[in-house]
Backbone bond lengths (Angstrom), bond angles and torsions (degrees), N, CA, C in turn:
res aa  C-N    CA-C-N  psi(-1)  N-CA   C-N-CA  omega(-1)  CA-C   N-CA-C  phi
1 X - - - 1.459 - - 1.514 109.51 -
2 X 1.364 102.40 154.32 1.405 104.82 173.26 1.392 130.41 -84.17
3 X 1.406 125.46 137.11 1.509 131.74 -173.64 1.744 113.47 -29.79
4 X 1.777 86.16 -36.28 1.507 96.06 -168.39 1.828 110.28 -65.48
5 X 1.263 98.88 -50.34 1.672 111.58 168.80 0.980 143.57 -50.30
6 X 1.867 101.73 -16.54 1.611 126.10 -169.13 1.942 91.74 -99.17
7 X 1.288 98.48 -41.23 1.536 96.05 165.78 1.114 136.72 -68.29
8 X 1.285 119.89 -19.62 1.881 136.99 168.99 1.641 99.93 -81.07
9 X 1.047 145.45 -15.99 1.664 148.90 -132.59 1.686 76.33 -131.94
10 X 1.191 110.51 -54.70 1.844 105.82 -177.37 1.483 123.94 -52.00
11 X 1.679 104.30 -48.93 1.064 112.55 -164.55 1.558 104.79 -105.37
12 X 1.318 125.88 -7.00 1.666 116.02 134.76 1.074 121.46 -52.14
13 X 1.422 147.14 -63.34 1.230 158.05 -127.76 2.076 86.54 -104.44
14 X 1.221 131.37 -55.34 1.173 116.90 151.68 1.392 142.08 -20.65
15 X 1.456 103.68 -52.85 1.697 122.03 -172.45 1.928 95.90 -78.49
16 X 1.386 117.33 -31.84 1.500 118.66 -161.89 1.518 96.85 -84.22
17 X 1.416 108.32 -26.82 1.626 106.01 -176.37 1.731 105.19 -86.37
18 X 1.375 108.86 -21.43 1.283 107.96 158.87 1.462 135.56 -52.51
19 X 1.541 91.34 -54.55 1.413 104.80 -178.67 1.742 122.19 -70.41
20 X 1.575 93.48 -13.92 1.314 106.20 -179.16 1.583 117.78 -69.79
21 X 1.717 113.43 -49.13 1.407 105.63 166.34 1.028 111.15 -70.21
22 X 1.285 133.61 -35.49 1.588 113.71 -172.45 1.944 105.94 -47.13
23 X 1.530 98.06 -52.77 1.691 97.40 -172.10 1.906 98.34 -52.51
24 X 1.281 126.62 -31.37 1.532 108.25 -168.60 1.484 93.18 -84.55
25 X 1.082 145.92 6.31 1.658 133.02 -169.15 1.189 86.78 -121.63
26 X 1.951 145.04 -5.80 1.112 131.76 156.19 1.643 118.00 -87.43
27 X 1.267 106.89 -22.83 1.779 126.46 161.36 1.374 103.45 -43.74
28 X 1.477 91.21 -70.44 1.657 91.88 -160.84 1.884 105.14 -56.47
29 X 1.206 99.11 -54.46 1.659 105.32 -177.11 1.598 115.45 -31.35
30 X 1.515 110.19 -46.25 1.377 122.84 -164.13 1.439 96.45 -84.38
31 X 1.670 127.48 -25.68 1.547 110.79 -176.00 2.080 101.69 -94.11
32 X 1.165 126.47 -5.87 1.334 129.33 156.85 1.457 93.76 -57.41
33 X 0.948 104.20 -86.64 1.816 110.00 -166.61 1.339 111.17 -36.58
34 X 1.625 135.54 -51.05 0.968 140.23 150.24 1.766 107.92 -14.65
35 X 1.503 112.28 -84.06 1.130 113.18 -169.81 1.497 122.34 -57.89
36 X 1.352 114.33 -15.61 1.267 104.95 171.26 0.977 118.04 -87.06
37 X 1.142 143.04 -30.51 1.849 163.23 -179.73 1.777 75.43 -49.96
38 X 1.237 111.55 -71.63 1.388 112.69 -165.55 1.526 121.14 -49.42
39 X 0.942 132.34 -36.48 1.522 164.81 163.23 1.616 91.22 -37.73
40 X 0.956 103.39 -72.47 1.886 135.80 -164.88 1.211 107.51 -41.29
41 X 1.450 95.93 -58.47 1.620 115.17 -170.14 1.653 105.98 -70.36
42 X 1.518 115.45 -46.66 1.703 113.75 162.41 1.239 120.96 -52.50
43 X 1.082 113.05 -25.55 1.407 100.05 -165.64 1.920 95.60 -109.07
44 X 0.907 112.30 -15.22 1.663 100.51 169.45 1.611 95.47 -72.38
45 X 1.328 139.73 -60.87 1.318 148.80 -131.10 1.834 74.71 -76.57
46 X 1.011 116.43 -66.22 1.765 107.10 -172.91 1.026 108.12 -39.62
47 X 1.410 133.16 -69.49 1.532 146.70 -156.09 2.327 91.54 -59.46
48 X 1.546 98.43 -39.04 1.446 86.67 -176.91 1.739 115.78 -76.10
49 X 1.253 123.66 -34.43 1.316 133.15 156.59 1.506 132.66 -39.83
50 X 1.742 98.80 -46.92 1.730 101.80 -172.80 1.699 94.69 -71.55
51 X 1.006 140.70 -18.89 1.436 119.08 -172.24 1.495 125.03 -90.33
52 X 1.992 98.68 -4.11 1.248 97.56 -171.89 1.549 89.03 -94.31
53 X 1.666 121.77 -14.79 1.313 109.37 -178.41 1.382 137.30 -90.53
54 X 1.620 102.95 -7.82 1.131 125.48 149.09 1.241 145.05 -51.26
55 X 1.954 97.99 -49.94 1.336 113.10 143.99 1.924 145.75 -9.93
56 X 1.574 68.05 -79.92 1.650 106.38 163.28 1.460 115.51 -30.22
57 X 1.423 101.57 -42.65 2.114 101.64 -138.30 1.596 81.15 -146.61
58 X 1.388 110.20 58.88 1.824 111.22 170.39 1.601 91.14 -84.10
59 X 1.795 110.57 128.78 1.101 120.56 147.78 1.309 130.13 -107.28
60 X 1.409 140.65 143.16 1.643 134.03 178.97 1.976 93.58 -76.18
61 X 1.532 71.21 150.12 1.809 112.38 -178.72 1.351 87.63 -97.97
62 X 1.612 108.74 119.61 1.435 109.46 162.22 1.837 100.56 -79.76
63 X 1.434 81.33 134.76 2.316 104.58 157.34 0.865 129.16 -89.94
């Protein structure tokens, strides 16, 4: 092969290994976000629950 070809073969295989972390540093980004969405959603669903269970089970505060 030619010098010239060995240099196009470099700097493809460069740009693909480039593009490759970028896609895992967009992985990771999207499974953070993931987990917080998830987070989010627990912790709204609690915050929406404790008031109906509170509800429920009103006791008086002695004065």
């Amino acid at each position: 092969m030619s010098q010239k070809y060995l240099i196009r073969i470099a700097e493809l295989e460069r740009l693909l290994s480039e593009q490759g972390e970028a896609l895992r540093q967009k992985d990771q980004k999207l499974s953070q976000v993931e987990e917080t969405e998830a987070f989010l959603r627990s912790v709204l669903t609690h915050a929406e629950e404790k008031p109906k269970k509170m509800h429920g089970s009103r006791t008086s505060v002695a004065r």
